[in-house]
C-alpha positions, 0 to 999 in steps of 0.5 A: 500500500502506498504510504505517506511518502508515495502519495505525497510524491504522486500529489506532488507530481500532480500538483504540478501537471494538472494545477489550473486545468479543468475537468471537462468530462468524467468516466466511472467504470461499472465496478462498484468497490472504488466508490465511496460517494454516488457515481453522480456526484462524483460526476456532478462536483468534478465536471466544468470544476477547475482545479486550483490545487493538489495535496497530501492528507494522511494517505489520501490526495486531495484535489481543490476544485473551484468553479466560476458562478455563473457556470453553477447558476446556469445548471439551476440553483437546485445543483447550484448547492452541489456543484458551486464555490472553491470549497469542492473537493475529489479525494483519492484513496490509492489502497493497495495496488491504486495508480493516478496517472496523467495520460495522453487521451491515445494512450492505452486504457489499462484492464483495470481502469476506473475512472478517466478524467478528460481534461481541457488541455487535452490529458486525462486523469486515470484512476488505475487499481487491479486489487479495488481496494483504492477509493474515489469520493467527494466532498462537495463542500470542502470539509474532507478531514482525516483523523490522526496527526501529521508526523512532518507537523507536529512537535515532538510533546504532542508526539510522545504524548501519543505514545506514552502509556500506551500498552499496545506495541510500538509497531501497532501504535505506529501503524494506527492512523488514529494517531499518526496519519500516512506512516505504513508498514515500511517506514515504521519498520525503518523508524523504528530500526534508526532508533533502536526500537524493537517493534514488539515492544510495549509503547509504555515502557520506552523512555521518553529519550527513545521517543525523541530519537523515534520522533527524530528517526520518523521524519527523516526517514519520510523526508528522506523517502519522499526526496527519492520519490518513495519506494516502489516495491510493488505496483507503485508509480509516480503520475509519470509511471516512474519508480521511487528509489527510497527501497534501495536505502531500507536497511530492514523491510524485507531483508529478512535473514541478509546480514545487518548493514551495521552489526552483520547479524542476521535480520529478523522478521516477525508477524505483528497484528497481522503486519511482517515486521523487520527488525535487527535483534543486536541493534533494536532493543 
């Protein structure tokens, strides 16, 4: 699943090659499961809306949608409530195997296509997903909000005053959007490993020393993956179809049983909650 370094790699590329245009026409496919509000408003809120901005929130990607007034009067003032005002917005949940991609309107449509944004420049937005477990929904007045807090924004009291006390693994209270929204799989295991943590490890019986050095380890981590473009392990791709590269520097998602890149020792791995966790046992206490 694309995690917080990924999607903001994607809304970032977006951001910069979709920003102003306008959705002139919009294809939903007939599979059911990508949907999270009704077809005909996702349909209503995005066609004639131009798109004023691309971002990240937690693991979603959020597009601004704006349209001119009187655009909106001229559908009647019944739709007018639906479909008016900067505030719309079209969120994208990627899931496990989703894809945004900005095409050229010739490129070939992949099998596992779901929607297809046309727009004024002559591109389209597909939404591209094997496994259906992306979402697409709207908020048609601009309210979309995500539990949890940003782990690139908060401060390291509110930070450790997510974790103190907590009897859960630190793995678990890491993977718990809830908490700390957009950290997955890959970059908790890598955290976690940076800071000396092992990931079975009760929440409450780590020092606040060593979540400060968890809080440290976690945004460098991110910021490191995303000035690399993430990391493409499986399906994933920026809106460009390019691969990331942050995969080439985990030193121990999926290096079970290859030597430590600081001690030698074997890497371990471990099944959390249902989750694989990596980790080395000399390094990670």
């Amino acid at each position: 699943m694309p995690e917080l370094p990924e999607v903001e790699t994607i809304a970032r590329g977006l951001a910069k090659r979709v920003t102003g245009d306008v959705i002139e026409s919009v294809w939903l496919g007939s599979k059911p499961e990508p949907l999270k509000s009704p077809a005909e408003h996702i349909v209503e809120t995005l066609e004639g809306a131009r798109i004023s901005a691309v971002g990240r929130m937690g693991k979603h990607i959020v597009f601004d949608l704006e349209r001119p007034k009187q655009q909106a009067a001229a559908k009647g003032k019944r739709r007018e409530a639906q479909v008016e005002g900067s505030r719309a917005q079209w969120v994208v949940h990627l899931g496990m195997t989703g894809q945004m991609l900005v095409c050229k309107p010739d490129a070939e449509i992949e099998k596992h296509t779901h929607a297809i944004a046309k727009l004024k420049s002559g591109r389209e937005l597909r939404f591209v997903d094997p496994r259906r477990f992306g979402r697409l929904s709207v908020a048609r007045n601009g309210d979309f909000e995500t539990v949890g807090v940003e782990p690139l924004d908060v401060d390291l009291a509110r930070f450790v005053e997510l974790f103190r006390g907590r009897k859960t693994p630190i793995k678990s209270a890491l993977l718990n959007q809830k908490l700390l929204r957009g950290v997955g799989n890959i970059y908790a295991d890598e955290s976690l490993f940076r800071a000396g943590i092992r990931p079975r490890r009760r929440a409450a019986t780590i020092t606040r020393e060593q979540l400060e050095k968890l809080y440290e380890s976690v945004r460098q981590v991110l910021k490191e993956a995303i000035k690399l473009g993430g990391s493409s392990i499986s399906d994933y791709v920026d809106p460009e179809g390019k691969e990331g590269f942050f995969q080439l520097r985990h030193r121990v998602y999926g290096r079970e049983g290859e030597p430590c890149l600081v001690c030698r020792t074997s890497v371990k791995r471990t099944v959390i909650a249902g989750r694989s966790s990596h980790y080395c046992p000399k390094c990670q206490k």
